[in-house]
C-alpha beads as a LAMMPS data file, in Angstrom:
LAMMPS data file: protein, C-alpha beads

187 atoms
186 bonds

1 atom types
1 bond types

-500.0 500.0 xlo xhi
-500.0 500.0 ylo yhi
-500.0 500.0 zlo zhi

Masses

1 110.0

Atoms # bond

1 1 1 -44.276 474.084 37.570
2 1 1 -47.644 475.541 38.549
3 1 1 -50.292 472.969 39.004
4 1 1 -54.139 474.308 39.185
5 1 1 -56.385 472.998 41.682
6 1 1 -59.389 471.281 40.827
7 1 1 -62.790 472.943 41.339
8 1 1 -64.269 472.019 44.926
9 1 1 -67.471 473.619 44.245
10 1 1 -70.513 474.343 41.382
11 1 1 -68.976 476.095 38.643
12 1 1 -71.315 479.006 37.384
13 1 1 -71.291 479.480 33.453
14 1 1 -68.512 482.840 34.359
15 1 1 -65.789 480.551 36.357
16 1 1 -65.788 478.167 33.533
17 1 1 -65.331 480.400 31.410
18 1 1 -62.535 481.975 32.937
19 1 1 -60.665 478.406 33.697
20 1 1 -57.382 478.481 31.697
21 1 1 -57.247 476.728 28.454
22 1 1 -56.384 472.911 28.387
23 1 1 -55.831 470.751 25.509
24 1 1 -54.733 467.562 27.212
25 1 1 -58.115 466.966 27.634
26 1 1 -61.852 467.578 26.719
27 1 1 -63.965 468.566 29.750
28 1 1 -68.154 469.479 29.713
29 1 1 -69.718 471.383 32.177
30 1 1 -72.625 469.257 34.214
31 1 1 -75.058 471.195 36.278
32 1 1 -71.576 473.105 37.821
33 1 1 -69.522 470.232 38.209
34 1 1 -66.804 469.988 35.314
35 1 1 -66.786 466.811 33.680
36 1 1 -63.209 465.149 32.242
37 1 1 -64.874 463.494 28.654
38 1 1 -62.277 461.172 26.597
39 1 1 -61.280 462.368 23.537
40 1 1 -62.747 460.575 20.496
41 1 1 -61.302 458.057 18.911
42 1 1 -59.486 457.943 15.577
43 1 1 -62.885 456.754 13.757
44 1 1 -64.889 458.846 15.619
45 1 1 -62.968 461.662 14.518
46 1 1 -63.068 460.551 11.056
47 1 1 -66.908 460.562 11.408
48 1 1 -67.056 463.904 12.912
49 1 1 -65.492 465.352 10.568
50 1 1 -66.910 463.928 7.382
51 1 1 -70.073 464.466 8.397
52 1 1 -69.432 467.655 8.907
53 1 1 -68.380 467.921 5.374
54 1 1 -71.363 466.053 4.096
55 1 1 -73.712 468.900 5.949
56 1 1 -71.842 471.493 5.318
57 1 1 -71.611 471.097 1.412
58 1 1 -75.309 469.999 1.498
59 1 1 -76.956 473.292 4.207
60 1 1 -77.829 476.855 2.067
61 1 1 -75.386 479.526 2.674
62 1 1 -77.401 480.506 5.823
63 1 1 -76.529 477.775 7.648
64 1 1 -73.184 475.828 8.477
65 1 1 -71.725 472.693 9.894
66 1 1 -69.019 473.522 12.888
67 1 1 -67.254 470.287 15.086
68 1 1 -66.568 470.259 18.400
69 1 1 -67.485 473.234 19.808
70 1 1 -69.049 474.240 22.891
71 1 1 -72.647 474.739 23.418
72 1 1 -73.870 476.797 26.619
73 1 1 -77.448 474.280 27.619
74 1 1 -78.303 476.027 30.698
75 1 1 -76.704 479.384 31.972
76 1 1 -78.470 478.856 35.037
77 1 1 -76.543 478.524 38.574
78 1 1 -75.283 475.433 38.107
79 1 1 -74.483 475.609 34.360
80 1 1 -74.104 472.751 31.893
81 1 1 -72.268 473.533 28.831
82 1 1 -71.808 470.566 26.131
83 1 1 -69.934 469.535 23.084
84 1 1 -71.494 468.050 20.412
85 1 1 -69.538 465.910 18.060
86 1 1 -71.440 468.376 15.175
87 1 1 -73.760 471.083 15.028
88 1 1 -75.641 473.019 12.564
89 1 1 -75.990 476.683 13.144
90 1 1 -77.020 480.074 11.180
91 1 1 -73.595 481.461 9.447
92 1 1 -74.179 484.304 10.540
93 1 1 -73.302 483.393 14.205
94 1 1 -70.864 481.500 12.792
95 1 1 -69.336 484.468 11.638
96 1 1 -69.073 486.371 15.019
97 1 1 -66.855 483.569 16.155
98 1 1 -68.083 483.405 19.850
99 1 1 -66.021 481.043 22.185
100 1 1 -68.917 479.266 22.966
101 1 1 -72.244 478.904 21.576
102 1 1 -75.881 478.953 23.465
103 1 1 -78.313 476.730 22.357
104 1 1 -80.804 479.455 20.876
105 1 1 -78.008 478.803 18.334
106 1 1 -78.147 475.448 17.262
107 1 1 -80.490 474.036 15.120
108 1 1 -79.256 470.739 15.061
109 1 1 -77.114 468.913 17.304
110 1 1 -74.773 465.802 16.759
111 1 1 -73.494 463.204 19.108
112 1 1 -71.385 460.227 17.694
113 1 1 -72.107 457.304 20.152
114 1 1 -68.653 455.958 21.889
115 1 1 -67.639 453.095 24.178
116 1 1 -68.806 454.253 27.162
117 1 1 -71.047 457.704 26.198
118 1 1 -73.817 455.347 25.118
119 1 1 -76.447 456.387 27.915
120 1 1 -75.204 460.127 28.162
121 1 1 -75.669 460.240 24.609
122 1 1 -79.374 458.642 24.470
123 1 1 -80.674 459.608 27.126
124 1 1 -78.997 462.607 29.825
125 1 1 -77.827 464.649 26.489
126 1 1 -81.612 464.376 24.518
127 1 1 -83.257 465.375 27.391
128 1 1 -80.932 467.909 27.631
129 1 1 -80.842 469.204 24.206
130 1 1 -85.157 468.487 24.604
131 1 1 -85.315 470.846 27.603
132 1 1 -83.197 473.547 25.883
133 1 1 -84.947 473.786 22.597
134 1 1 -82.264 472.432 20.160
135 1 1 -84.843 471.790 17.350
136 1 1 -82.981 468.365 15.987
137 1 1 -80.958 465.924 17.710
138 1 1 -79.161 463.026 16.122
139 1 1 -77.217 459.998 17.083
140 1 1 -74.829 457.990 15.173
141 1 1 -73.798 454.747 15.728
142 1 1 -70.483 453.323 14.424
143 1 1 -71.289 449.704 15.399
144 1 1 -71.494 448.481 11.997
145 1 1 -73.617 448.855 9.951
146 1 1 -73.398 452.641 11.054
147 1 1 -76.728 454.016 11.963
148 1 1 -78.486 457.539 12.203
149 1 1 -81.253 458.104 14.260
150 1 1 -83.103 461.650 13.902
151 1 1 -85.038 463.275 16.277
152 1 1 -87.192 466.613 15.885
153 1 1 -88.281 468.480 18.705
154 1 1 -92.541 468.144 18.707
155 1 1 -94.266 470.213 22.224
156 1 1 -90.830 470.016 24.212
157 1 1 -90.171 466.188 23.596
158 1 1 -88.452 464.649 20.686
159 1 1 -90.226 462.848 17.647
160 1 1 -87.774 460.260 15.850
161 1 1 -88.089 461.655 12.010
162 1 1 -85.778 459.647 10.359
163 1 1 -83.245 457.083 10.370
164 1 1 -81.478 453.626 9.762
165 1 1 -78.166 452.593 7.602
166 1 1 -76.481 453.093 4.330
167 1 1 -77.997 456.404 2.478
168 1 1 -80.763 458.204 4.257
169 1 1 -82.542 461.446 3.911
170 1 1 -83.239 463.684 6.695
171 1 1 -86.120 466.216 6.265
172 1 1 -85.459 468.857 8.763
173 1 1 -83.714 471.462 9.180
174 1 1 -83.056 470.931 5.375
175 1 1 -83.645 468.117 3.764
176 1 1 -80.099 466.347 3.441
177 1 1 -78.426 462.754 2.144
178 1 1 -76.304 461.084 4.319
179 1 1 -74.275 458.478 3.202
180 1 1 -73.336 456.897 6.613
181 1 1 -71.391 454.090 4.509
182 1 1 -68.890 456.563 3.683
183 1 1 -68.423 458.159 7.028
184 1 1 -66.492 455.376 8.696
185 1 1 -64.875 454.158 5.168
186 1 1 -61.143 454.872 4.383
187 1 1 -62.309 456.118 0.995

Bonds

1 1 1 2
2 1 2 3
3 1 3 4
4 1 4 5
5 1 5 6
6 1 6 7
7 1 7 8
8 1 8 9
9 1 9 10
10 1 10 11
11 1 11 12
12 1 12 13
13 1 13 14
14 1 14 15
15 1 15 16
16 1 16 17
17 1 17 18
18 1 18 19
19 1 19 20
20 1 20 21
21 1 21 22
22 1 22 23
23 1 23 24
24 1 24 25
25 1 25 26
26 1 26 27
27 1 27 28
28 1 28 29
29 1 29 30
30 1 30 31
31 1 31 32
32 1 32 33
33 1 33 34
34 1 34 35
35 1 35 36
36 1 36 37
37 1 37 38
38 1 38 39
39 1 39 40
40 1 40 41
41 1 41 42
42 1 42 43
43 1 43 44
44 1 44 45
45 1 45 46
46 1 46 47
47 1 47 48
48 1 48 49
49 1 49 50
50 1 50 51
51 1 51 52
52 1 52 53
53 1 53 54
54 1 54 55
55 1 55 56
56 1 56 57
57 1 57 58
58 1 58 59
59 1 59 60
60 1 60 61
61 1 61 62
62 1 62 63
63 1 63 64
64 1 64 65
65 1 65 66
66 1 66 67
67 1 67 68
68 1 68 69
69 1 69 70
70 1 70 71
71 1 71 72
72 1 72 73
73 1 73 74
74 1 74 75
75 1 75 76
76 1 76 77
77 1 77 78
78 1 78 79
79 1 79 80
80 1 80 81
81 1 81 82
82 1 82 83
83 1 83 84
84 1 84 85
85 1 85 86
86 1 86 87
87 1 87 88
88 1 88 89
89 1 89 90
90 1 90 91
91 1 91 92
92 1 92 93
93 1 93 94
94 1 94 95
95 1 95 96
96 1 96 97
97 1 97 98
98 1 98 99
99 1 99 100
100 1 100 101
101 1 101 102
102 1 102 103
103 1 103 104
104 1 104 105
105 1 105 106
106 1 106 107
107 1 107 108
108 1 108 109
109 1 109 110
110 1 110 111
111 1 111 112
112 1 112 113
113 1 113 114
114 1 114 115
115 1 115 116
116 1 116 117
117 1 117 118
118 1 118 119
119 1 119 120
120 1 120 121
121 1 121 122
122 1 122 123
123 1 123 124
124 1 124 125
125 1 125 126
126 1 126 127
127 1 127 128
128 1 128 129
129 1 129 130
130 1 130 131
131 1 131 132
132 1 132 133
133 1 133 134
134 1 134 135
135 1 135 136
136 1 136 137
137 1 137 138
138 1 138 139
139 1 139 140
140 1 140 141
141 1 141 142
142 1 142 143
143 1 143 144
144 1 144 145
145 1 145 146
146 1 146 147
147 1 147 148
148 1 148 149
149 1 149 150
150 1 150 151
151 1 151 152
152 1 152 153
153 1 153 154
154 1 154 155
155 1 155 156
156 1 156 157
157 1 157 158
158 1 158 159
159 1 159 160
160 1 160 161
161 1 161 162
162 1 162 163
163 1 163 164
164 1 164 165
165 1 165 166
166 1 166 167
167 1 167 168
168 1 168 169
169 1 169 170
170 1 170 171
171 1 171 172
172 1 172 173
173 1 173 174
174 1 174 175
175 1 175 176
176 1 176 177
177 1 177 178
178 1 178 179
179 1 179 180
180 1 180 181
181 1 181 182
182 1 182 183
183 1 183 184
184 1 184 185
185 1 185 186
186 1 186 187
């Protein structure tokens, strides 16, 4: 059995990238230092990915829904790379199937709130997002009633545009109707 060592120093955005593939667990990359982040739960799952359907059948042809994929924040010595829950990003670099995407990409950005990501979600991950340019950040909440909360990038700070329970529209990047009732529902 070969056992890998942890990292013992700042990752830079090329070492993480070359760290072998594990799928025992979900990790994020924090200003170098590699972060173990749980693995969502069953509901949060089912969120994530209906959502994703909701968007996706909702966005023009330009533009698609993708889950859990990484998202490159700041290449800079020491790196953070996240992974939103959901983001929206131009087909077209969809298409070229890159193992990781930089923010330039993403248009919008989706965390689903969990027990314990409350404050990296609503505050470390918008500033982050903020500082990086991602032009629309939302949060979901599953405590129920499940609530949206949409926030559009105004001067380098975020603007809340939209939000609250059961169906809601959401101007920007397109406008879109989210049934939030139906995201955590069985059917």
């Amino acid at each position: 059995m070969v056992t890998a060592s942890w990292p013992d120093h700042l990752l830079t955005l090329d070492e993480w990238g070359a760290l072998p593939e594990d799928t025992s667990r979900q990790y994020e990359l924090v200003e170098g230092v590699m972060l173990v982040v749980p693995r969502p739960a069953p509901l949060h799952q089912r969120v994530m990915v209906r959502l994703t359907s909701q968007l996706d059948a909702q966005l023009p042809d330009e533009l698609t829904a993708v889950a859990d994929v990484e998202v490159v924040i700041d290449t800079r010595h020491p790196a953070t790379v996240r992974a939103p829950d959901v983001v929206v990003i131009r087909t077209s670099r969809v298409e070229q199937n890159p193992a990781r995407f930089e923010a330039a990409d993403v248009l919008v950005a989706v965390e689903i709130v969990s027990p314990g990501t409350g404050r990296t979600d609503r505050v470390t991950k918008l500033t982050e997002y903020a500082d990086a340019g991602v032009p629309h950040y939302w949060l979901i909440e599953l405590d129920p009633p499940t609530r949206l909360t949409a926030y559009t990038l105004v001067d380098g700070d975020y603007q809340h545009v939209a939000g609250g329970t059961g169906t809601i529209v959401i101007p920007a990047p397109t406008a879109i109707t989210l049934d939030l009732a139906t995201l955590t529902a069985r059917r």
